[in-house]
N, C-alpha and C positions, 0 to 999 in steps of 0.2 A: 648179930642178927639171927636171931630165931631160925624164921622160916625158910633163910637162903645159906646153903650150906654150899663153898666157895670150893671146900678141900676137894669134893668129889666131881669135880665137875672139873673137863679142860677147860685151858690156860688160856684160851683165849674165849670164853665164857666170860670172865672175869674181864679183858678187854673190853668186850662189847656192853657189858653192862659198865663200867668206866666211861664211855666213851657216849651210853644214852643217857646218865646221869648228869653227866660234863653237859649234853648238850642243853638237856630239861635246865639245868641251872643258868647257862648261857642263855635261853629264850627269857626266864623268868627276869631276869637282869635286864634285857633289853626292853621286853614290852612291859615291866611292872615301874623296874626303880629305874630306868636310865631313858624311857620316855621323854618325860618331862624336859629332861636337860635337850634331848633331839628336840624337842617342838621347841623351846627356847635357842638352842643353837640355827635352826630352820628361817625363824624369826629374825635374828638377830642377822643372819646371812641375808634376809630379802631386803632390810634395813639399810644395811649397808652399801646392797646394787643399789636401792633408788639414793640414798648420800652421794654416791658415786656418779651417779647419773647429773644429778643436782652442780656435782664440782665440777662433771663436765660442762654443761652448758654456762657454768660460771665462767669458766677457763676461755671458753668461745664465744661469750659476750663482754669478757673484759679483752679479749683479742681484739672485738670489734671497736672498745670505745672510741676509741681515736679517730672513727669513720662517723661515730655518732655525735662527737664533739663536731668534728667538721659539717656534719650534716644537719646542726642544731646551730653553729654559724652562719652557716648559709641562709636558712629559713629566718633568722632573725635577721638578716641585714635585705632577704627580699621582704620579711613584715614591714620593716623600716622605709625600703621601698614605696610599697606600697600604702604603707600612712599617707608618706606626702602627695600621692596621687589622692587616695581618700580618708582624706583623717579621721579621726574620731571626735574634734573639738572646733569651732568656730574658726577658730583663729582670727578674727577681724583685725587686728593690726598688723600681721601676717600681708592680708590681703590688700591692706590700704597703704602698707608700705612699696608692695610691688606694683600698685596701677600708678603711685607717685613716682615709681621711678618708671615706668611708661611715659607718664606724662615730661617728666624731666626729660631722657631722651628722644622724645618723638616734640615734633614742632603741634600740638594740639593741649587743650584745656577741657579738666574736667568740671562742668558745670554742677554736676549733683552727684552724687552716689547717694543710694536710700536703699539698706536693707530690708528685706520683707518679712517676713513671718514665716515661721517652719512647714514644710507640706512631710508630714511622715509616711514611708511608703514600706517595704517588704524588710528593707534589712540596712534602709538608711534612709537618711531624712533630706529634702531640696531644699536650699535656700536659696529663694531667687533675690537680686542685688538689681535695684532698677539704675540706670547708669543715663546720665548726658551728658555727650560732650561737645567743644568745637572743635572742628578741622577744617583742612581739605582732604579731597578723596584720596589721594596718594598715601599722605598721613593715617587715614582713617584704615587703609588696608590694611597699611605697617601696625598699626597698634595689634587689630586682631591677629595679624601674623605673629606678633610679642605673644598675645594673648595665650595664640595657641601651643607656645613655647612653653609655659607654667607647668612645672610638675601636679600641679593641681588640677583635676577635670573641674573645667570651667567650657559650659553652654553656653551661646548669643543667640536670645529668642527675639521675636517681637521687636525686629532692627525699623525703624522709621525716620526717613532721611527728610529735610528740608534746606533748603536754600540760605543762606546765611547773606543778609544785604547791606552791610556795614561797610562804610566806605572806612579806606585806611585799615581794616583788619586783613590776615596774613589768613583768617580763617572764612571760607567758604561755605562751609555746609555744618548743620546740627545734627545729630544722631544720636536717638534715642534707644535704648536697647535695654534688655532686661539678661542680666548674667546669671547665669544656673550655674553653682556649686554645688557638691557634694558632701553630706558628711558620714560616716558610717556607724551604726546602729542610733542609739538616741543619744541628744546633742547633749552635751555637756557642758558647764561654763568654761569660761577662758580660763588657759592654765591651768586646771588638773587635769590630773593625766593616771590613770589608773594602767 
């Protein structure tokens, strides 16, 4: 070097110029060529907390499944429930096989059953089932007492009783009634089942 002459100068001259050389090189290294790899290693660190974040909530939702599995049993067997209180399908032979066995165990006869036409309402649709039968009043009780036993909501509208004048019959009185059923959202045919 030319202009810096090292021999005349103390010993520790030559330290301090070592030592701001050292440093200048040292800065030039960090902020020129080893940047790059810091904002890559930066990156690559932020990456890895949110992975890490990620396998935790893994780790505490596969903790859980076994509350979700039970709590996905549960809800299906109260949906199930709750179909046969309000189905989603007609069911008329469902329906015609349970008043048959009404009528088999109760001492009374059905004269008519006559389903009616759909009323569609908010988030399910009424079918009303016009119904006559014969009895006597005792009889007549016990059925709707059966009735009211069906898993199924089933209404008795528009009940109209009469006299029944047959000699030698066991049955007393006529009643005419109209049964409100439920079905939930729009009716479907019999037998499918989505």
């Amino acid at each position: 070097m030319a202009g810096l002459d090292l021999e005349n100068r103390p010993w520790y001259f030559a330290v301090i110029l070592g030592v701001v050389i050292a440093g200048a090189l040292i800065w030039a290294f960090e902020n020129y060529l080893f940047s790059d790899i810091q904002k890559d290693i930066k990156a690559r660190t932020n990456d890895l907390q949110v992975l890490q974040g990620k396998v935790r909530e893994g780790k505490a939702a596969e903790a859980r499944l076994p509350q979700f599995r039970e709590e996905a049993e549960r809800l299906e067997t109260e949906l199930n429930r709750l179909l046969r209180i309000l189905p989603t399908a007609k069911q008329t032979d469902e329906l015609i096989k349970k008043l048959k066995s009404l009528a088999e165990r109760g001492n009374f006869r059905i004269v008519s059953f006559q389903p009616g036409g759909f009323i569609k309402k908010d988030f399910y649709s009424e079918w009303p089932l016009s119904v006559q039968l014969q009895a006597d009043y005792h009889e007549l009780a016990m059925f709707f007492d059966r009735l009211s036993r069906f898993s199924r909501i089933i209404n008795v509208e528009s009940l109209s009783l009469s006299g029944l004048n047959k000699k030698g019959s066991s049955y007393t009185i006529t009643a005419g009634f109209t049964m409100k059923t439920f079905i939930y959202g729009e009716v479907k045919q019999e037998g499918v089942r989505q």
